[in-house]
GULO-513878 format. One record per residue (C-alpha): residue number from 1; residue in one letter; x, z, y. Coordinates in Angstrom, 3 decimals. Example, Ala and Ser with C-alpha at 12.3 -4.5 7.8 and 13.67 -1.06 7.14 Angstrom:
+-----+----+----------+----------+----------+
:   i : aa :       xx :       zz :       yy :
+-----+----+----------+----------+----------+
:   1 :  A :   12.300 :    7.800 :   -4.500 :
:   2 :  S :   13.670 :    7.140 :   -1.060 :
+-----+----+----------+----------+----------+
//
This chain:
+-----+----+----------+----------+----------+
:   i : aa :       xx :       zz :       yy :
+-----+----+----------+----------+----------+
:   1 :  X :    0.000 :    0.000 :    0.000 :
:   2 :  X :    1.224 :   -1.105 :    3.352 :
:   3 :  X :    1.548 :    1.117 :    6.303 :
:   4 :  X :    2.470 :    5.147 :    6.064 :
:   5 :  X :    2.262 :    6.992 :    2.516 :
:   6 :  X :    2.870 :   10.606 :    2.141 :
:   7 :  X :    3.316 :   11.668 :   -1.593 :
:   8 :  X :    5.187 :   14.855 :   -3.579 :
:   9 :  X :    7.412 :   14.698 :   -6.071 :
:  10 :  X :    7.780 :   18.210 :   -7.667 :
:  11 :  X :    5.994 :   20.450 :   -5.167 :
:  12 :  X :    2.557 :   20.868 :   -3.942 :
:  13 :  X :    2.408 :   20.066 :   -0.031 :
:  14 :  X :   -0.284 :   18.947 :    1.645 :
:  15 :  X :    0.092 :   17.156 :    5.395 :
:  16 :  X :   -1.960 :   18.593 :    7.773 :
:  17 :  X :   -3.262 :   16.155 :   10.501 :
:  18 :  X :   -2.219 :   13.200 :    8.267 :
:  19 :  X :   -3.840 :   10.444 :   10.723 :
:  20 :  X :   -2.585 :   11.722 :   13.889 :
:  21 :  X :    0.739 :   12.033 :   12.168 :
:  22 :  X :    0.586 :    8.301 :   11.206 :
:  23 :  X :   -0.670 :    7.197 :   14.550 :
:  24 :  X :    2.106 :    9.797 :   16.364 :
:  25 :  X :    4.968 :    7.951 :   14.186 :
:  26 :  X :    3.502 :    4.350 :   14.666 :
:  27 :  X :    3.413 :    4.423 :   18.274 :
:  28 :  X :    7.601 :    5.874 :   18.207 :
:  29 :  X :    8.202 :    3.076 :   16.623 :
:  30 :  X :    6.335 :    0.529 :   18.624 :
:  31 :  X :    7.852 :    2.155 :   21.482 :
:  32 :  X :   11.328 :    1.729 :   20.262 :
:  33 :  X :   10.962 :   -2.085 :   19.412 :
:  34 :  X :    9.771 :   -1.626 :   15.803 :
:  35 :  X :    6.609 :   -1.703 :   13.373 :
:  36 :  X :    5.904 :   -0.040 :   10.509 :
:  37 :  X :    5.279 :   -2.115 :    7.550 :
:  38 :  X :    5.980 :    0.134 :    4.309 :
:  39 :  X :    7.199 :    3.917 :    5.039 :
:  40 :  X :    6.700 :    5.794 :    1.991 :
:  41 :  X :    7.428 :    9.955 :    2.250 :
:  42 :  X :    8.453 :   11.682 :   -0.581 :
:  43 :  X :    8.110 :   15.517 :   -0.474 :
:  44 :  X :   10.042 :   17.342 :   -2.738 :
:  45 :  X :   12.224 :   20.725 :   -3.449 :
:  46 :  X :   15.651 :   21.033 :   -2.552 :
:  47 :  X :   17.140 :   20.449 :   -6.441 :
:  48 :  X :   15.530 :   17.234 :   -6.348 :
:  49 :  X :   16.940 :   16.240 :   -2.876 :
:  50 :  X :   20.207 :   17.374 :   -4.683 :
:  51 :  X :   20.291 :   15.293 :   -7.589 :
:  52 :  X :   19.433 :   12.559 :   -5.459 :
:  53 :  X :   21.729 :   12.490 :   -2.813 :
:  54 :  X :   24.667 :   13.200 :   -6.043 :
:  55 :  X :   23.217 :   10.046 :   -7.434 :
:  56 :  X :   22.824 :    7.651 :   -4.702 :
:  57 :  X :   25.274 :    9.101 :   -2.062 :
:  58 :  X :   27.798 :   11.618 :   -4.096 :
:  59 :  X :   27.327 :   14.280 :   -1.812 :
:  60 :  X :   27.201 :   17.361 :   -3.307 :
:  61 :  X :   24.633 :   19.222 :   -0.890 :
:  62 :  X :   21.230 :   20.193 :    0.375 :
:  63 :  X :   19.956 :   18.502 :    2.733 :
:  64 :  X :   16.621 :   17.989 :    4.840 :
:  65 :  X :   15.803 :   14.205 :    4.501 :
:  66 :  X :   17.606 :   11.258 :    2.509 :
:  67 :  X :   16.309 :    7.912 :    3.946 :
:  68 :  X :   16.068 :    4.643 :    2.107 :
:  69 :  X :   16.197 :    1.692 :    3.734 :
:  70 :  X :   14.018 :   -1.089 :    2.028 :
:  71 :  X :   13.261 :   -3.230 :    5.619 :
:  72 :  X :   13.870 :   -6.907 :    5.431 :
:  73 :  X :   13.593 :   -8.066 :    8.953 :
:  74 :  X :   14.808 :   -6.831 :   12.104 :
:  75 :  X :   11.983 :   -4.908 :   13.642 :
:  76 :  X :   10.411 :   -4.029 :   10.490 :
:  77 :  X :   10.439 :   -0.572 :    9.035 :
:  78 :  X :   10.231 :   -0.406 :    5.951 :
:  79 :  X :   11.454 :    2.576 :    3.714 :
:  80 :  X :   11.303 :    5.338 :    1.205 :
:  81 :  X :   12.607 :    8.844 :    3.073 :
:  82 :  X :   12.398 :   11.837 :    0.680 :
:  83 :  X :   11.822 :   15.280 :    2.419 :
:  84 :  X :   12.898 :   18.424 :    1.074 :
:  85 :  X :   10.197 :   20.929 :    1.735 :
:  86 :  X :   12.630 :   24.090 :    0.609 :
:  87 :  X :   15.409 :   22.551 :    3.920 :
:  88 :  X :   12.342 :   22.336 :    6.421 :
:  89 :  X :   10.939 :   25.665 :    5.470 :
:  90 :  X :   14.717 :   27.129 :    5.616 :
:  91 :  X :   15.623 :   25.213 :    8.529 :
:  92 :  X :   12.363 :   26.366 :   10.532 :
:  93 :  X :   13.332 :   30.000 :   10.415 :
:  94 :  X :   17.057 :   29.367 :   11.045 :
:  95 :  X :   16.452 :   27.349 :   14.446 :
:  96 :  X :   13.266 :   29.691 :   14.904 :
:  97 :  X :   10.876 :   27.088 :   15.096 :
:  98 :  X :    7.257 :   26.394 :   13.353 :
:  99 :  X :    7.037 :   24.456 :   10.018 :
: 100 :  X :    5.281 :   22.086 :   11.194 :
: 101 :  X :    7.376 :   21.388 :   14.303 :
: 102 :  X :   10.572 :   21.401 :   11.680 :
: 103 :  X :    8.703 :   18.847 :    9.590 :
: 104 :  X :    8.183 :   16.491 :   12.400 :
: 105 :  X :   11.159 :   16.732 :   13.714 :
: 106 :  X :   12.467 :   15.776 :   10.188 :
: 107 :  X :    9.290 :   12.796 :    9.893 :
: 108 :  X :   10.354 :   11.249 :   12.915 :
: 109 :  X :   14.505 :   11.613 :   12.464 :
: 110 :  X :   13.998 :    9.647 :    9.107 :
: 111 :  X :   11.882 :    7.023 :   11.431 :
: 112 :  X :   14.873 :    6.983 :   14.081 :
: 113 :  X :   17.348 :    6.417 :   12.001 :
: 114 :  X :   15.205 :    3.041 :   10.713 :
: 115 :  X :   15.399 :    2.003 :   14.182 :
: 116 :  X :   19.639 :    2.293 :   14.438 :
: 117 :  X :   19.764 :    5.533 :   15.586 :
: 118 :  X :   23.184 :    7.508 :   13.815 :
: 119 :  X :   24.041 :   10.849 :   13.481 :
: 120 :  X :   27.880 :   11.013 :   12.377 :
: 121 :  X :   29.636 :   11.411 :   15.840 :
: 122 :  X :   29.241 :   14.151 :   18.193 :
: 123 :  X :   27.392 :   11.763 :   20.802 :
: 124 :  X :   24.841 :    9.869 :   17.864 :
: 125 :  X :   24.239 :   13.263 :   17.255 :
: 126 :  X :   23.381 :   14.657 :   21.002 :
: 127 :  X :   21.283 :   10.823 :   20.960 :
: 128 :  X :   19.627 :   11.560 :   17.854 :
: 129 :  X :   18.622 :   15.223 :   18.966 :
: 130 :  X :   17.205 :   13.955 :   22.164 :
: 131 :  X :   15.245 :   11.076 :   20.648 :
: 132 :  X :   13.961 :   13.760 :   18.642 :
: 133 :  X :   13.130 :   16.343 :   21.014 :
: 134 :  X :   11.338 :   13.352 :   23.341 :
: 135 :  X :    9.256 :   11.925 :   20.402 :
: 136 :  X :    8.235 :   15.503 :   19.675 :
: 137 :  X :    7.136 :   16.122 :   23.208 :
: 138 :  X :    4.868 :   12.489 :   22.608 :
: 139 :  X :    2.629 :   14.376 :   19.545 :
: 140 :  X :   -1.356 :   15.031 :   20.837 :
: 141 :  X :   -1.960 :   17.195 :   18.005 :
+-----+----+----------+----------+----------+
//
C-alpha cells in the first residue's frame, strides 16, 4: 500500500493521532521538495533494532531509528525506517521530554534524512537537530 504505513514487529504499540501524524509528515516533506510515495514504519524493541543494524550495518549498538532507503527517483520518498520503541521510551526520559514528542522527533529524523539531511559531522548534526526542532514546532496536534 502506497503512502504512510505504521506496523510492529515484536511489540505492541499503537500510534496515537495516526492521520494527523501522516498529514504532519507529508506536508515536511512537501515542504522540503519531496513526496511521499511508500514510507513503511516498523516499531520494534531494542534487540531487534540490534540484530538489525549487526546485520545490515555491523554496528554493534542500540539505537533509535535505522532507515532504509528504497526511493527510486529524486523527490520520491520511499522507505522502510524501523523504530525502536525501548530507545524512544529511554531517550524521552534522558532528554526529559514526552514520548510522544521523542517519537516524532524520531518519525520525522527518519523522514529528513530521506530528504539528504546527515548526521555524522558536528554541523549535519546542529542541521539535523534544527530541522527537527522546526518540523516539531509545524505539528497541530
Amino acid at each position: 500500500m502506497k503512502g504512510i504505513n505504521f506496523f510492529c514487529e515484536d511489540v505492541e504499540f499503537i500510534m496515537n493521532d495516526e492521520t494527523e501524524v501522516k498529514q504532519w509528515i507529508a506536508s515536511i516533506a512537501m515542504q522540503e521538495g519531496g513526496y511521499i510515495d511508500n514510507i513503511n514504519y516498523i516499531f520494534c524493541s531494542d534487540d531487534y533494532l540490534h540484530k538489525i543494524n549487526l546485520e545490515y550495518l555491523a554496528h554493534d549498538t542500540l539505537t533509535d531509528i535505522i532507515t532504509f532507503d528504497n526511493s527510486e527517483e529524486e523527490g520520491s520518498l520511499s522507505a522502510d525506517i524501523f523504530v525502536s520503541i525501548d530507545r524512544v521510551s529511554e531517550n524521552a526520559k534522558l532528554y526529559s521530554k514526552s514520548e510522544k514528542n521523542e517519537l516524532h522527533r524520531v518519525l520525522i529524523h527518519g523522514v529528513l534524512h530521506l530528504l539528504g539531511y546527515m548526521d555524522k559531522t558536528k554541523e549535519e548534526i546542529e542541521e539535523m537537530r534544527t530541522k527537527e526542532e522546526y518540523s516539531l514546532s509545524l505539528r497541530q496536534f
